[in-house]
N, C-alpha and C positions, 0 to 999 in steps of 0.2 A: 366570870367574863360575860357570859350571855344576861345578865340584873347589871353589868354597865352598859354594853350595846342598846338594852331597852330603853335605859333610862337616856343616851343618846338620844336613839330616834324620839323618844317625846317632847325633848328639848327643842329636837329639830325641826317637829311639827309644829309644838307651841311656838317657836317663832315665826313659822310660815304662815301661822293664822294670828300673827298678834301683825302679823304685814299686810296679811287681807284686808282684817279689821281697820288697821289705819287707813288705805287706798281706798275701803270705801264712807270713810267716815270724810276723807277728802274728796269725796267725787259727787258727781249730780246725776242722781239715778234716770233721768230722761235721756241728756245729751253726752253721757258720760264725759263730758270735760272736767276739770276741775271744779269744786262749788266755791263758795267765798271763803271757808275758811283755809283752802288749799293756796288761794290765789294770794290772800293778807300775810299767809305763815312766808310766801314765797317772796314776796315785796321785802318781808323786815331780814329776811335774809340777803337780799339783794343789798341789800343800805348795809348791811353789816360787811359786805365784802370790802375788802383791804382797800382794792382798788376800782375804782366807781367811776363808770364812764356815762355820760346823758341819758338818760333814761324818761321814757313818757307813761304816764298810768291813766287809762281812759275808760270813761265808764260809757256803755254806748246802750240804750234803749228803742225796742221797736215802738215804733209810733200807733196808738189805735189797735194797739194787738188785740184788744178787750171786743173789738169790733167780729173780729177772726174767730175768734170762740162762740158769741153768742151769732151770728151766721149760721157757722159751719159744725159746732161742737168741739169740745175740750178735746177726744179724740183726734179732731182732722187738724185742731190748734197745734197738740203735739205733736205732728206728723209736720207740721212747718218751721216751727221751731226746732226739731231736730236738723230741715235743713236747712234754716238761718243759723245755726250753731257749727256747720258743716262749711257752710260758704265763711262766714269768719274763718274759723283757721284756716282753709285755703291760704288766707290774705295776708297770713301774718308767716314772721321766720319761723326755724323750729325753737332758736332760741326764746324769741317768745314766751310769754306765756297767757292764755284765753282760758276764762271762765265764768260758767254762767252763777251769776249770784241770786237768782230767784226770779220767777214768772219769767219776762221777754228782758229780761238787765243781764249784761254782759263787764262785767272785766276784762282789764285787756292790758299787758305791762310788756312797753317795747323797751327790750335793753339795748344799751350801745347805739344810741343814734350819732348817728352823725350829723344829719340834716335836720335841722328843727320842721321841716318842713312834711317830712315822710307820715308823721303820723293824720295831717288833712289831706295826701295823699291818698291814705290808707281809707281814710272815712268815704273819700269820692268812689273810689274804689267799689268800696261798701256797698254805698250807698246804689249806685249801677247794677249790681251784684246782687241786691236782696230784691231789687225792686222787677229786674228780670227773672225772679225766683217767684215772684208772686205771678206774674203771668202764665208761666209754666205750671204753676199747681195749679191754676183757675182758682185763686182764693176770691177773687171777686171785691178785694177792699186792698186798695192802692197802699201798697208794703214801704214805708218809707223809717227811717233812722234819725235820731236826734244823737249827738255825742258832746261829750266833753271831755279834757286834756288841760294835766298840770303836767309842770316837767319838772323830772330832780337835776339840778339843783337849784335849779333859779326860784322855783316855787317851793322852796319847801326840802332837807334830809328828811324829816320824820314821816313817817308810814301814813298817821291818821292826818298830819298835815295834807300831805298829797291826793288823798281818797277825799279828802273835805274840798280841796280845789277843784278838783276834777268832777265832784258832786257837785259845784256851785255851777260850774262852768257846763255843763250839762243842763240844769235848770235855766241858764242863761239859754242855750239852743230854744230848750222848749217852749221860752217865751216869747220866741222870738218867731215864733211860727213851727215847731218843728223841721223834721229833713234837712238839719242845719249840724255844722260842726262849729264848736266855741273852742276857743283857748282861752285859759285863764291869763285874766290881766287883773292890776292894781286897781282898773276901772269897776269891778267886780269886787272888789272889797268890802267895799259898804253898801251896797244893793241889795234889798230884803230880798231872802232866800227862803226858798222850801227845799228840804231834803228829798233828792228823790228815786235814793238808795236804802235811807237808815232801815227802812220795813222792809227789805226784802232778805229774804230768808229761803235758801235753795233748799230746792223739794227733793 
C-alpha cells in the first residue's frame, strides 16, 4: 500500500513540474507575460474554436527604445519596459491576450470585437498612457508607440497570415513616422516591406 501511495505522489509531482516547466517555457522571464510562443500557441487555438467571433492581432513596438538603454542602461531599460508591459495590460480585457515577443515588441490578440474601431482606440489609449509613463520615470527620451492590426476574418483565418498582416501594417506605422497606428489594407499588399517581428525572440 505504502510503494503505491509513493509511487502516487511522484506522479503527482512529475506533473506539477512538467506544468512549471511548460508556464515557463511560455513566459518572458523580464515582464512575466506571456512570450511569443505562448501568444502564436493561443492565436491557433483561438481559430481552431467552433465558434469564432472578430478578432484583432496587433503587433505594437516602442519607438527609440535603443535610445533608453544606451542613456540610462539595460538595467533602468528594464525597469521601463516592465512598466510599459504593465501599462498594456491595464488597457486591454482579461479576455485578452498580451505578450512580449522580444526586446520592446509586444503582441496583442483582442477577442470578440465588436467594434472594428476598439483596437485604434486601444492604441490612443496606449499611446497617452506610455508616453505619461515616460515622464514619470524621468526617462528623458520622448516614450512614443508605432502599431499594427490585421482582423480575422476579413484579413486572413490562418495564424501566420494574420501575424504577416499585422507585421506589414506595423512597418507601415513606422514608415510613416512612428507614434502612429496602421490597419492593414489591400493598399498594403504590394508595398515593399521589411519584417519587423521575424527577429525577435523573447528573452
Amino acid at each position: 500500500m505504502l510503494s503505491i501511495v509513493g509511487r502516487m505522489v511522484s506522479i503527482d509531482k512529475m506533473k506539477r513540474e512538467i506544468g512549471l516547466w511548460k508556464r515557463q517555457a511560455e513566459s518572458d522571464a523580464l515582464t512575466k507575460l506571456g512570450n511569443r510562443a505562448y501568444g502564436e500557441r493561443l492565436l491557433q487555438q483561438m481559430l481552431c474554436e467552433p465558434q469564432k467571433e472578430k478578432a484583432a492581432v496587433m503587433f505594437l513596438d516602442v519607438d527609440n527604445f535603443k535610445m533608453v538603454n544606451d542613456r540610462h542602461g539595460h538595467l533602468f531599460g528594464d525597469e521601463v519596459l516592465c512598466r510599459i508591459a504593465n501599462e498594456i495590460s491595464k488597457q486591454f480585457r482579461i479576455d485578452d491576450i498580451v505578450c512580449r515577443i522580444g526586446g520592446d515588441e509586444f503582441l496583442i490578440i483582442m477577442r470578440n470585437i465588436k467594434d472594428s474601431r476598439l483596437p485604434l482606440m486601444k492604441a490612443d489609449e496606449l499611446r497617452a498612457g506610455i508616453e505619461k509613463l515616460g515622464l514619470e520615470a524621468d526617462v528623458r527620451v520622448p516614450l512614443s508607440i508605432s502599431v499594427g492590426v490585421s482582423f480575422y476574418p476579413v484579413d486572413g483565418t490562418d495564424d501566420a497570415v494574420l501575424l504577416y498582416k499585422a507585421d506589414k501594417a506595423l512597418y507601415e506605422a513606422k514608415k510613416r513616422g512612428k507614434n502612429n497606428c496602421v490597419i492593414y489594407s489591400k493598399e498594403l499588399e504590394n508595398e515593399p516591406f521589411m519584417s519587423q517581428i521575424t527577429a525577435a525572440e523573447s528573452e
